[in-house]
Gaussian input, Z-matrix of N, CA and C with variables (Angstrom, degrees):
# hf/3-21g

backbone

0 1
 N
 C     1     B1
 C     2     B2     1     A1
 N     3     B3     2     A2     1     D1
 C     4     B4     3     A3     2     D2
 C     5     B5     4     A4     3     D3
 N     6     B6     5     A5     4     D4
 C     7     B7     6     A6     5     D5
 C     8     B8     7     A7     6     D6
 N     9     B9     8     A8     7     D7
 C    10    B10     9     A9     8     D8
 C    11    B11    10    A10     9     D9
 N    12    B12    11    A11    10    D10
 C    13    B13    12    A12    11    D11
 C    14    B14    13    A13    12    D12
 N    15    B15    14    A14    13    D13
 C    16    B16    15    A15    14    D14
 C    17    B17    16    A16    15    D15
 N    18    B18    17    A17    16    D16
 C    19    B19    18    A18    17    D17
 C    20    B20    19    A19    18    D18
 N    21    B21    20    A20    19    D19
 C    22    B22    21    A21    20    D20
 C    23    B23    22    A22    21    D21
 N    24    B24    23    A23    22    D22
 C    25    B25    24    A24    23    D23
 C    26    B26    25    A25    24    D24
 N    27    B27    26    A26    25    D25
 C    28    B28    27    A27    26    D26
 C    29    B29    28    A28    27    D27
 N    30    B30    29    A29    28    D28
 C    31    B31    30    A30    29    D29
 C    32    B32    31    A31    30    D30
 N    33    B33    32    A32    31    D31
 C    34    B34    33    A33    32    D32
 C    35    B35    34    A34    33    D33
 N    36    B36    35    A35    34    D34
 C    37    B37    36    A36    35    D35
 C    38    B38    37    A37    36    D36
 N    39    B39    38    A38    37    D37
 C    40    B40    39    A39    38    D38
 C    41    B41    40    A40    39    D39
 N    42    B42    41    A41    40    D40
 C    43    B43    42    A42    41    D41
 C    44    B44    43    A43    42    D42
 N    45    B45    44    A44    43    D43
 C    46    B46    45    A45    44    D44
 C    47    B47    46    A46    45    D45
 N    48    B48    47    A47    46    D46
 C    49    B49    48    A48    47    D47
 C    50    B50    49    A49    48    D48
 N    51    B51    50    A50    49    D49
 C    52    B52    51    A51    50    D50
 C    53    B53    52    A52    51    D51
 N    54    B54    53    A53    52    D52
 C    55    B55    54    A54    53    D53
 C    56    B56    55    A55    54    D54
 N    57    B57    56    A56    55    D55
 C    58    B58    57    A57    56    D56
 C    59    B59    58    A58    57    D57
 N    60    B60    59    A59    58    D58
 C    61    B61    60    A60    59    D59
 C    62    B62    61    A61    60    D60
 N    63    B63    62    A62    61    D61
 C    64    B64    63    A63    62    D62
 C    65    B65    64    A64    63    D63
 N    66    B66    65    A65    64    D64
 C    67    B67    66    A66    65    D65
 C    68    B68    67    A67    66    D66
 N    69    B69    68    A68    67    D67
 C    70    B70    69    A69    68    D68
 C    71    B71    70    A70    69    D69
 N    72    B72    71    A71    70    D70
 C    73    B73    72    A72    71    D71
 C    74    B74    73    A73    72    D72
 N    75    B75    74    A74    73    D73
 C    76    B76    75    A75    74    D74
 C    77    B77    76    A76    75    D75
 N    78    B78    77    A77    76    D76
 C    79    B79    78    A78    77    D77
 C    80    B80    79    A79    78    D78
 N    81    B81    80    A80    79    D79
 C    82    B82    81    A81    80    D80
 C    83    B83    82    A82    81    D81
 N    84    B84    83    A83    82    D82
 C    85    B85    84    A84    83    D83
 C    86    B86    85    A85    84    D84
 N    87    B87    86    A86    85    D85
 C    88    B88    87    A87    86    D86
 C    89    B89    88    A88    87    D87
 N    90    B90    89    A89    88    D88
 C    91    B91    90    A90    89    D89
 C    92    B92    91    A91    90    D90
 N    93    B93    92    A92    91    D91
 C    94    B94    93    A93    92    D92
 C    95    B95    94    A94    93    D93
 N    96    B96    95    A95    94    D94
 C    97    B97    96    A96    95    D95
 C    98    B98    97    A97    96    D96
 N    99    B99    98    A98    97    D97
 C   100   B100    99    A99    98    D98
 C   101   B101   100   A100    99    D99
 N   102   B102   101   A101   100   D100
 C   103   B103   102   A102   101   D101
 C   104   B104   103   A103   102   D102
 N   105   B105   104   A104   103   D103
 C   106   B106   105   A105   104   D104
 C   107   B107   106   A106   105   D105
 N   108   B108   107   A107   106   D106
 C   109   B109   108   A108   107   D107
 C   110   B110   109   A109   108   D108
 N   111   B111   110   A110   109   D109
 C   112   B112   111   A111   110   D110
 C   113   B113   112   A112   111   D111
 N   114   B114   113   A113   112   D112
 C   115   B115   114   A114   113   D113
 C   116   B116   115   A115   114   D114
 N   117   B117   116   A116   115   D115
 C   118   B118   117   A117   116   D116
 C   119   B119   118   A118   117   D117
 N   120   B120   119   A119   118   D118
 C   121   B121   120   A120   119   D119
 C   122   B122   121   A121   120   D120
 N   123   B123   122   A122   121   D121
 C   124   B124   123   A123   122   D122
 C   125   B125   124   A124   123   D123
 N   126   B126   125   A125   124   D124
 C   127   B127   126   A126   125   D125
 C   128   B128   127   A127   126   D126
 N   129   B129   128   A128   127   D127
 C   130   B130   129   A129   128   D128
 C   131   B131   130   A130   129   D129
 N   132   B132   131   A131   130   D130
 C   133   B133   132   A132   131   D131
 C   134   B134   133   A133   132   D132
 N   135   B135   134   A134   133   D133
 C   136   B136   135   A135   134   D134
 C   137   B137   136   A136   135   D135
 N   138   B138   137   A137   136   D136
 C   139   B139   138   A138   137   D137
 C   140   B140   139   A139   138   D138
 N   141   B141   140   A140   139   D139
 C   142   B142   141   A141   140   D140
 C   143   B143   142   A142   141   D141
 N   144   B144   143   A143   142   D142
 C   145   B145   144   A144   143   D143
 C   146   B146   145   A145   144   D144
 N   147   B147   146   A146   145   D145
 C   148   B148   147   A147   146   D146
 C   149   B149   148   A148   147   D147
 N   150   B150   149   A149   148   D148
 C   151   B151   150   A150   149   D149
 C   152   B152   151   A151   150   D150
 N   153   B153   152   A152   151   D151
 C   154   B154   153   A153   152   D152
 C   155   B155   154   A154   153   D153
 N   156   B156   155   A155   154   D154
 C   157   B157   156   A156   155   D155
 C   158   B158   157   A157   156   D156
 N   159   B159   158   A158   157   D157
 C   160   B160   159   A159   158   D158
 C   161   B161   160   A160   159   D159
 N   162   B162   161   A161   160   D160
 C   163   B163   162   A162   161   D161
 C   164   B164   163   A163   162   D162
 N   165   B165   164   A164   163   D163
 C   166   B166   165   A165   164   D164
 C   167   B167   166   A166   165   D165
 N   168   B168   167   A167   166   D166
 C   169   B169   168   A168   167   D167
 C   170   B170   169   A169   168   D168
 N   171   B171   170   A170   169   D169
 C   172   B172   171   A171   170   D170
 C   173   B173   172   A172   171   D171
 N   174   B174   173   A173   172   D172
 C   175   B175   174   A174   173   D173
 C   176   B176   175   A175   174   D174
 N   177   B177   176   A176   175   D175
 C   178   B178   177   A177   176   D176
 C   179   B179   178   A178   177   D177
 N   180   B180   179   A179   178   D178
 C   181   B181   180   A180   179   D179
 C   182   B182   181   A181   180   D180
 N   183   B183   182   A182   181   D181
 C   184   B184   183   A183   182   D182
 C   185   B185   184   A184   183   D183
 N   186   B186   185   A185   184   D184
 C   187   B187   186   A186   185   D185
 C   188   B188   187   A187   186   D186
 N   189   B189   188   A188   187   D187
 C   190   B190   189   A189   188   D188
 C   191   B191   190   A190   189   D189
 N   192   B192   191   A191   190   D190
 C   193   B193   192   A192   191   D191
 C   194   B194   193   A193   192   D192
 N   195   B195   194   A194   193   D193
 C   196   B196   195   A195   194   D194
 C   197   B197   196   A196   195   D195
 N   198   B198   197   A197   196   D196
 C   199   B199   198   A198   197   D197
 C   200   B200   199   A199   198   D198
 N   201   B201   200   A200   199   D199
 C   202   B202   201   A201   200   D200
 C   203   B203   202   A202   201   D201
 N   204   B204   203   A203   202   D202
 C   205   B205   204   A204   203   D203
 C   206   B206   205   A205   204   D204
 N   207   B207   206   A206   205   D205
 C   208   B208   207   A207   206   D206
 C   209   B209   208   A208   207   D207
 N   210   B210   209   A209   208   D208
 C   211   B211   210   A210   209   D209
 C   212   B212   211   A211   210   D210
 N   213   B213   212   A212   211   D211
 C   214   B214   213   A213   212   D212
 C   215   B215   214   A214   213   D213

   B1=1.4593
   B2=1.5314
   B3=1.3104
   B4=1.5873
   B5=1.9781
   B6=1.4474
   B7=1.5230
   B8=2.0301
   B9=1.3314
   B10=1.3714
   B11=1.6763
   B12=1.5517
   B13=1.7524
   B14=1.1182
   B15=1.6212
   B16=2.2471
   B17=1.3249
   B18=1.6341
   B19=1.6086
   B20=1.1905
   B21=1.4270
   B22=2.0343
   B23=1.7222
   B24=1.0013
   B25=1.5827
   B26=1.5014
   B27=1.5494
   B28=1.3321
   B29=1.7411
   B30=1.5491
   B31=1.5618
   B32=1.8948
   B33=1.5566
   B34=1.1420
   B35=1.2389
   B36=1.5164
   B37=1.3125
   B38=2.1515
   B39=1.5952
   B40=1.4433
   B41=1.5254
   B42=1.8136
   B43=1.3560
   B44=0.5194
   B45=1.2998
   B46=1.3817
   B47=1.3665
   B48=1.5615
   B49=1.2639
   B50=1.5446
   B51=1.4509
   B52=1.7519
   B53=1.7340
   B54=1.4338
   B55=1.4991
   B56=1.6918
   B57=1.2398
   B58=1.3524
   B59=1.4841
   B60=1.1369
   B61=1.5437
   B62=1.3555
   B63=1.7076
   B64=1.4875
   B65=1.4614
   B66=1.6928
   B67=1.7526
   B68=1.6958
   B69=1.0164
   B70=1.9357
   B71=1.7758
   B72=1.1479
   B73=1.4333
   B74=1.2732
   B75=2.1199
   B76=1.6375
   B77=0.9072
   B78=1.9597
   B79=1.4193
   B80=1.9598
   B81=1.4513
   B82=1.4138
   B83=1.7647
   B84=0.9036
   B85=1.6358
   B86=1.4047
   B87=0.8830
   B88=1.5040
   B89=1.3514
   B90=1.2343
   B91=1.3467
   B92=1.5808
   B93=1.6247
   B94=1.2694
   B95=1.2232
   B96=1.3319
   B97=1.3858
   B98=1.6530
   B99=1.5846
   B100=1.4876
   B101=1.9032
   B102=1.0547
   B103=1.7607
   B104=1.6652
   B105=1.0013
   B106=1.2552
   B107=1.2213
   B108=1.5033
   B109=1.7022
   B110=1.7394
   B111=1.4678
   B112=1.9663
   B113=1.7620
   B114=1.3812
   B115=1.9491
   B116=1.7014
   B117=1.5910
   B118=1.4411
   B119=2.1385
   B120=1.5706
   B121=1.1913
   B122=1.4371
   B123=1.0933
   B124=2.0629
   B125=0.9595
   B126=1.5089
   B127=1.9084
   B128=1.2536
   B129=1.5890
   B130=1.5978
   B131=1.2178
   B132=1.2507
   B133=1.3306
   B134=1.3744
   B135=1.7398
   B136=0.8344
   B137=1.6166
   B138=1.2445
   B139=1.0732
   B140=1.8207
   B141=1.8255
   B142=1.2702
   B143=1.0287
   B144=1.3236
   B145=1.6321
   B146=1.6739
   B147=1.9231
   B148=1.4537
   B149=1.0946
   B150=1.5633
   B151=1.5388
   B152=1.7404
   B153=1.2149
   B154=1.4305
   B155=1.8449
   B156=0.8421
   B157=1.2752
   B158=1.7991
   B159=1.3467
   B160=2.0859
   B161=1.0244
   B162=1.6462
   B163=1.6795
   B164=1.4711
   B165=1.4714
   B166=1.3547
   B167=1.5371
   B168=1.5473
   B169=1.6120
   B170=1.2469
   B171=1.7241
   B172=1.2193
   B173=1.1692
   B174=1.7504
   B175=1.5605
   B176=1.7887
   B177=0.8515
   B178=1.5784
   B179=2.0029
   B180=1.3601
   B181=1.6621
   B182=1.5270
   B183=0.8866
   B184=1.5304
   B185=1.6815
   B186=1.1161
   B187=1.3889
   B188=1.8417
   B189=1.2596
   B190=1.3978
   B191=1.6829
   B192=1.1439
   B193=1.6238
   B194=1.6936
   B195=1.5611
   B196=1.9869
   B197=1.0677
   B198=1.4981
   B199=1.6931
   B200=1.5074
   B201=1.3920
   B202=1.5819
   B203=1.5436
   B204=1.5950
   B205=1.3509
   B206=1.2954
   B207=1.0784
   B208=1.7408
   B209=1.7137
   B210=1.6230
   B211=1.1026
   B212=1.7136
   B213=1.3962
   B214=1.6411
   B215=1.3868
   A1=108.61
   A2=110.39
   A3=111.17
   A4=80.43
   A5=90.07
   A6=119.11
   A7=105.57
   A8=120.98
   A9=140.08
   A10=82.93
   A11=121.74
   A12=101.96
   A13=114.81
   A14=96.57
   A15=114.96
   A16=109.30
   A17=117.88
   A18=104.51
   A19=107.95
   A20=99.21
   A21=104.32
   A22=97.55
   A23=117.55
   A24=113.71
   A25=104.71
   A26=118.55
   A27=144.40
   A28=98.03
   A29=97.73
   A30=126.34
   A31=97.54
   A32=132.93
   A33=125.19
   A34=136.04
   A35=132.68
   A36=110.51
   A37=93.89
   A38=103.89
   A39=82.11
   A40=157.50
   A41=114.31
   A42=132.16
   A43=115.53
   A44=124.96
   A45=121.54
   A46=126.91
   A47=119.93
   A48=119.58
   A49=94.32
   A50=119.12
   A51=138.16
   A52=94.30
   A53=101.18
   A54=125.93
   A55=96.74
   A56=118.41
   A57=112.42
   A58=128.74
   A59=117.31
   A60=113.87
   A61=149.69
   A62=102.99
   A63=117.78
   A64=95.96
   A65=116.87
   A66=117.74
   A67=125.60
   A68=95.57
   A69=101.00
   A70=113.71
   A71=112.33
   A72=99.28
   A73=94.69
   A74=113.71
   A75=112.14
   A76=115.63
   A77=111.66
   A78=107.13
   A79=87.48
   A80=117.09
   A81=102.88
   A82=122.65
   A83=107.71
   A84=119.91
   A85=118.85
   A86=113.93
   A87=114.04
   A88=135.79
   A89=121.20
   A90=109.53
   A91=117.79
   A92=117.55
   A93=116.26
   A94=119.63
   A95=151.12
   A96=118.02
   A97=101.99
   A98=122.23
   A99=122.30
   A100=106.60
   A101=96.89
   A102=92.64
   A103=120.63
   A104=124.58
   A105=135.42
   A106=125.74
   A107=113.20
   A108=106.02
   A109=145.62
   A110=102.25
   A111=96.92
   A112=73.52
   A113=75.38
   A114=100.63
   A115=81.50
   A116=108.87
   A117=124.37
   A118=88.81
   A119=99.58
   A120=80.08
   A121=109.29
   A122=102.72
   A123=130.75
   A124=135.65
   A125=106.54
   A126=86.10
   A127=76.88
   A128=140.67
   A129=140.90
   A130=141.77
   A131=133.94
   A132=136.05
   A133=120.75
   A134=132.55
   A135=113.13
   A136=138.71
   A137=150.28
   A138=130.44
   A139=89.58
   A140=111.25
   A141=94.69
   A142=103.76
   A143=144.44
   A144=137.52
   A145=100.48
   A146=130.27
   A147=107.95
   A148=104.27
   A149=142.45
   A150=127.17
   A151=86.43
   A152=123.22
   A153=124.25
   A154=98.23
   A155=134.85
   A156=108.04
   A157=81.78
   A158=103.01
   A159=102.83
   A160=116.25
   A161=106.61
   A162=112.06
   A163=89.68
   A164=132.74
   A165=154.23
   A166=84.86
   A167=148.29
   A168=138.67
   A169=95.92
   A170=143.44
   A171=120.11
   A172=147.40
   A173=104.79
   A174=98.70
   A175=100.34
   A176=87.82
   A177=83.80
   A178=102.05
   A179=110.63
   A180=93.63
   A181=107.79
   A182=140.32
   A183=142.02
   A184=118.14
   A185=105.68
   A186=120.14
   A187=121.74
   A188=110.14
   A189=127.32
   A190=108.20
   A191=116.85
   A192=113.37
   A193=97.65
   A194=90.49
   A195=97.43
   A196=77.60
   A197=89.08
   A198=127.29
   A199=103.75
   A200=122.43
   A201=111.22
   A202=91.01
   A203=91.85
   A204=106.25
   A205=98.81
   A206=120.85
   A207=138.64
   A208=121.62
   A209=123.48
   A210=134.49
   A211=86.95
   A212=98.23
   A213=104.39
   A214=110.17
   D1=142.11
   D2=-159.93
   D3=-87.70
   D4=166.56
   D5=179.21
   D6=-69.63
   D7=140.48
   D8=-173.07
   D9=-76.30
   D10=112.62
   D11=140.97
   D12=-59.99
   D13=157.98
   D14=163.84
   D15=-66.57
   D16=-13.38
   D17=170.06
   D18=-167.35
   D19=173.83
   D20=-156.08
   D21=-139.50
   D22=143.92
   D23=-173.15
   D24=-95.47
   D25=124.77
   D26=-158.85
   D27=-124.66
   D28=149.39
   D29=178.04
   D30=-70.54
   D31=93.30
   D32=161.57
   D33=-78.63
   D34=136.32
   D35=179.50
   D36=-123.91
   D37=102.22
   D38=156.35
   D39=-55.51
   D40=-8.46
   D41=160.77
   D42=-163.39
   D43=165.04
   D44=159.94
   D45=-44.07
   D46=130.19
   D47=164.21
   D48=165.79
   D49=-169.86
   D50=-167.76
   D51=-46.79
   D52=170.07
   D53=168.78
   D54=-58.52
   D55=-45.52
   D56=-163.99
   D57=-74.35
   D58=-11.80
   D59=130.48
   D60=-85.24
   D61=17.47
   D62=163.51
   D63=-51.30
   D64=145.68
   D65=134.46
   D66=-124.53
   D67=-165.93
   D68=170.08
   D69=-92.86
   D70=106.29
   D71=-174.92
   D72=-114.68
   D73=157.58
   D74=145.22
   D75=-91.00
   D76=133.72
   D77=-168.82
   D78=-123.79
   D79=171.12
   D80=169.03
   D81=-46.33
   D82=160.35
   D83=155.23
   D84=-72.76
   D85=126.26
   D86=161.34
   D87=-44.61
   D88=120.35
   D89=-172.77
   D90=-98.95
   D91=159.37
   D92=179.27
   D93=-69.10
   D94=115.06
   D95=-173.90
   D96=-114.15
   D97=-15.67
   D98=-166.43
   D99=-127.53
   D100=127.19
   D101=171.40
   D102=-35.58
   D103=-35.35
   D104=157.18
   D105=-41.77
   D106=-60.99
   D107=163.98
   D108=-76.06
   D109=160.24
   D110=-167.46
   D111=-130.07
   D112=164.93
   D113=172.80
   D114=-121.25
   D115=139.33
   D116=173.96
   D117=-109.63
   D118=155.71
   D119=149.32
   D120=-124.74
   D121=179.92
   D122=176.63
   D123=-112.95
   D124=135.71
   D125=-155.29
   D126=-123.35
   D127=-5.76
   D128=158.12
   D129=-162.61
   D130=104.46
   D131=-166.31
   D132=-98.65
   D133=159.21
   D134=149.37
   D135=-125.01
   D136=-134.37
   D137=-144.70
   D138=-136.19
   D139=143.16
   D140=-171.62
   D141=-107.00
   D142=172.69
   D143=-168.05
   D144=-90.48
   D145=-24.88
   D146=162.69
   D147=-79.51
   D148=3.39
   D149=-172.15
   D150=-78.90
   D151=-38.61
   D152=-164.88
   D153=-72.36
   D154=-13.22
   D155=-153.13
   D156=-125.79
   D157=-9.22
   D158=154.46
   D159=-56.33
   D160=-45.91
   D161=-147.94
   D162=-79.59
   D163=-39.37
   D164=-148.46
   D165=-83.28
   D166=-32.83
   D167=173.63
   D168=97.04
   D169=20.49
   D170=141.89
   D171=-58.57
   D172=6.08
   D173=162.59
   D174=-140.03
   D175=43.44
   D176=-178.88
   D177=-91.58
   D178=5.92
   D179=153.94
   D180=-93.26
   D181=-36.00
   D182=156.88
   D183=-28.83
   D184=-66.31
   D185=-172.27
   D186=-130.19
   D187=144.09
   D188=-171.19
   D189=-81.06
   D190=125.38
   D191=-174.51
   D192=-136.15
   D193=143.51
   D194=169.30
   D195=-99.72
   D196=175.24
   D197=162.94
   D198=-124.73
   D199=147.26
   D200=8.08
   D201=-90.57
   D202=162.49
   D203=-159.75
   D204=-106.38
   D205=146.77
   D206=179.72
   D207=-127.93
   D208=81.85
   D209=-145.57
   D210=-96.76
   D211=131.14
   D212=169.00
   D213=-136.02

């Protein structure tokens, strides 16, 4: 089994606002913490239309978000 990298490149959004200030960031890897969980990897994802309207702050009276934000 190949070695876990310390980090994996993730969809970032520094604030709120359009897709077009999404970037590619390295953020940590996820770690295992329970017998239960696996890390898969990805070689491509795509983008969900409420992930867009997260990044966009339609629910940010609902819920508390950092930046940069890392939507999975």
């Amino acid at each position: 089994m190949a070695a876990i990298p310390p980090t994996m490149r993730a969809l970032a959004i520094p604030s709120f606002g359009r897709p077009s200030s999404y970037s590619l960031a390295n953020v940590p890897t996820p770690q295992i913490t329970q017998p239960d969980e696996v890390l898969v990897k990805i070689h491509a994802a795509g983008v969900n239309p409420i992930d867009i309207k997260v990044a966009e702050g339609a629910l940010k009276m609902a819920h508390k978000y950092t930046f940069p934000l890392v939507l999975a």
